[in-house]
C-alpha positions as CSV (number, residue, x, y, z in Angstrom):
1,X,0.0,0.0,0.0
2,X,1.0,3.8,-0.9
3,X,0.7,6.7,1.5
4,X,-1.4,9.2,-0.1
5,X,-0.5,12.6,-0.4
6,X,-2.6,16.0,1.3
7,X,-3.5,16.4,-2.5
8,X,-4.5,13.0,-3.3
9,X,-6.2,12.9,-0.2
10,X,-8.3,15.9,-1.0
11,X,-9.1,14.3,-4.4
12,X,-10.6,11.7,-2.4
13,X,-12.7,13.1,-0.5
14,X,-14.1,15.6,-2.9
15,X,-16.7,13.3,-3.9
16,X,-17.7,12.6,0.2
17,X,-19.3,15.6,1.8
18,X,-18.5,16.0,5.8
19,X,-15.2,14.4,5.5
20,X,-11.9,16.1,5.8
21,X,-8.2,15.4,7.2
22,X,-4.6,14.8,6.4
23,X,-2.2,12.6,5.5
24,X,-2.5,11.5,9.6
25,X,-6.5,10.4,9.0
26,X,-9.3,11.3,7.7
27,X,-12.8,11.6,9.8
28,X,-16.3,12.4,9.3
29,X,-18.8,13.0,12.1
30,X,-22.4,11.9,11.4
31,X,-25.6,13.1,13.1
32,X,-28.5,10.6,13.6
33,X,-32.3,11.3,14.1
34,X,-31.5,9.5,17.1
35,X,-29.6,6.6,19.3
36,X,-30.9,3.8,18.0
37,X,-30.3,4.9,14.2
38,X,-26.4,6.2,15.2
39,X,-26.0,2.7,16.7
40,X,-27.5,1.1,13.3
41,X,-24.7,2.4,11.3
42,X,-21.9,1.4,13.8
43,X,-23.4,-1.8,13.3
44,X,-23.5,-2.0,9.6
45,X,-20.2,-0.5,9.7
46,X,-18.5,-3.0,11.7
47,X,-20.0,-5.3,9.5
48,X,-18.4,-3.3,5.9
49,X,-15.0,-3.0,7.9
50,X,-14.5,-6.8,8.8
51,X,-15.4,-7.4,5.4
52,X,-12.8,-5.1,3.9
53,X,-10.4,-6.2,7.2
54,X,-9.6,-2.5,7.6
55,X,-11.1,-0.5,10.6
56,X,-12.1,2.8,12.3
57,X,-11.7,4.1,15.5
58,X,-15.4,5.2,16.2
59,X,-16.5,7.2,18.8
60,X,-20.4,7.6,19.8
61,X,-21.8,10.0,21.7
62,X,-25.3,9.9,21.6
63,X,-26.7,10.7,18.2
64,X,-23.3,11.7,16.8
65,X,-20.6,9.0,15.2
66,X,-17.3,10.0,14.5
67,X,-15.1,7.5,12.1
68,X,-11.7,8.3,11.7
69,X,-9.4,6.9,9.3
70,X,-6.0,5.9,8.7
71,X,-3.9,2.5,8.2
72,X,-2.0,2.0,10.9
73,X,0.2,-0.6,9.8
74,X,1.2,2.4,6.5
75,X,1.4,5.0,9.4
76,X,-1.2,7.4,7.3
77,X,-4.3,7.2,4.5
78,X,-4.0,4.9,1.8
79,X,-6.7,4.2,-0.6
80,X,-7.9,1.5,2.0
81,X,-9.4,4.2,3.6
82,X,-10.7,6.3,1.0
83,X,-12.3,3.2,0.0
84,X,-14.1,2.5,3.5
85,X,-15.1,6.4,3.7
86,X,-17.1,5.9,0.8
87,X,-18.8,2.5,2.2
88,X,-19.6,4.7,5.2
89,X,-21.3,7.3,3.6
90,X,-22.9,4.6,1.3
91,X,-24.2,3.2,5.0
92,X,-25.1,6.3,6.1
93,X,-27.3,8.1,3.4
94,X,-29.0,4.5,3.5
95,X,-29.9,5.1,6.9
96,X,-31.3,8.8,6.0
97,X,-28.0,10.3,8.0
98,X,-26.6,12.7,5.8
């Protein structure tokens, strides 16, 4: 796997509203109409990040879920999680959390 660049980075997320970082990560905070729908796409997410064996640190409080991204094993982003930011948003919007 390749580190990406700020620039590629940006590229990447062009295309994903709400998220935004560095070369370091790359995070998105969603909102939910409430608990029970934030904890729906944790679940659904855990379930697209074993898949893809790449994972986020998540943190939940209440109705808001923030994913933050970055392979650790690269020590930065790498298309990995560019990819996985996309199936999150994909999760969300299908939930109604946009």
């Amino acid at each position: 796997m390749t580190l990406l660049s700020a620039a590629d980075i940006d590229r990447g997320l062009d295309v994903l509203a709400g998220w935004g970082g560095d070369p370091d990560g790359i995070r998105c905070r969603y909102s939910a109409p409430d608990f029970p729908t934030a904890i729906a796409l944790v679940d659904a997410v855990a379930v697209a990040a074993e898949e893809a064996d790449h994972h986020p640190d998540i943190d939940i409080r209440w109705r808001d879920v923030l994913f933050v991204l970055a392979t650790h094993s690269e020590g930065g982003v790498t298309d990995q999680d560019l990819r996985l930011a996309g199936r999150i948003d994909g999760i969300a919007r299908g939930l109604g959390i946009v």
